[in-house]
C-alpha positions in Angstrom: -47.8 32.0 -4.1 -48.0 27.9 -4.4 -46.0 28.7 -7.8 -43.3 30.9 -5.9 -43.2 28.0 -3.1 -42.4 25.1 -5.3 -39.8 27.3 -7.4 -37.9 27.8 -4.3 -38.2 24.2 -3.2 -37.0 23.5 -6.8 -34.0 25.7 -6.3 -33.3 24.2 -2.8 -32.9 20.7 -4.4 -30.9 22.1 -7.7 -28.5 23.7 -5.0 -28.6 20.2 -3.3 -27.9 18.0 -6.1 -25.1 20.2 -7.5 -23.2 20.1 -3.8 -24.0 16.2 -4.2 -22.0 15.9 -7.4 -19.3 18.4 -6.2 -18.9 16.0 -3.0 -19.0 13.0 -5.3 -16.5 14.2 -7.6 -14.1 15.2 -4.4 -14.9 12.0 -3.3 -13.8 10.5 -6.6 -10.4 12.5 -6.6 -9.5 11.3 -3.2 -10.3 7.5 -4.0 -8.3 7.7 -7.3 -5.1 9.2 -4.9 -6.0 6.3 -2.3 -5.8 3.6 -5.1 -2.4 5.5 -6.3 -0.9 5.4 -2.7 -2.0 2.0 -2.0 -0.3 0.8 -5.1 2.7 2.5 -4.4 2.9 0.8 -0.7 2.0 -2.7 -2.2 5.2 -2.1 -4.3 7.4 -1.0 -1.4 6.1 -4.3 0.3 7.2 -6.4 -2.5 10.3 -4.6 -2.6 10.8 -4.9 0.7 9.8 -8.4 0.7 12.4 -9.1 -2.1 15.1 -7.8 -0.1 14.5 -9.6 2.6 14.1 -13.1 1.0 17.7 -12.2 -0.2 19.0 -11.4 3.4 17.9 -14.8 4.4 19.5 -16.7 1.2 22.6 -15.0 2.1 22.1 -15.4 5.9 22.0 -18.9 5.5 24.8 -19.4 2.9 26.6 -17.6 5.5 26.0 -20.0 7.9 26.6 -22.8 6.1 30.0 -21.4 5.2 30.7 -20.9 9.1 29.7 -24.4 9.6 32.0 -26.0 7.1 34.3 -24.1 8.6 34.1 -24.7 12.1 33.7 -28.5 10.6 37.3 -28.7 8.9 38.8 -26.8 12.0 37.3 -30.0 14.6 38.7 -32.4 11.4 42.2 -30.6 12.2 42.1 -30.4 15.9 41.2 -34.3 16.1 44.1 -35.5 13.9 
């Protein structure tokens, strides 16, 4: 009877451990498609990023176009 009792106990943990590894290799499969995701987003970012930095140089250019502008029409409304 003690031999039946620990063989169950035995089983209990085999069944255990093997759902342990199941949930650690699901748990690996989702952190693998985090790290993926979160790569993927870090690129948009930059992207992103980029095209912004670009919307400001020209944003300024822009500007300073209009303000040589508006500059050479005061020169020709003074003269």
């Amino acid at each position: 009877m003690d031999n039946d009792f620990v063989l169950r106990q035995f089983g209990e943990i085999e069944h255990k451990v093997e759902k342990l590894i199941e949930n650690c290799k699901t748990q690996a499969v989702a952190n693998s498609e985090l790290k993926n995701k979160l790569k993927s987003l870090e690129e948009e970012i930059q992207g992103k990023v980029e095209v912004e930095k670009n919307y400001a140089e020209e944003k300024a250019l822009v500007r300073s176009k209009i303000d040589g502008l508006l500059a050479r029409l005061d020169e020709i409304s003074d003269s």
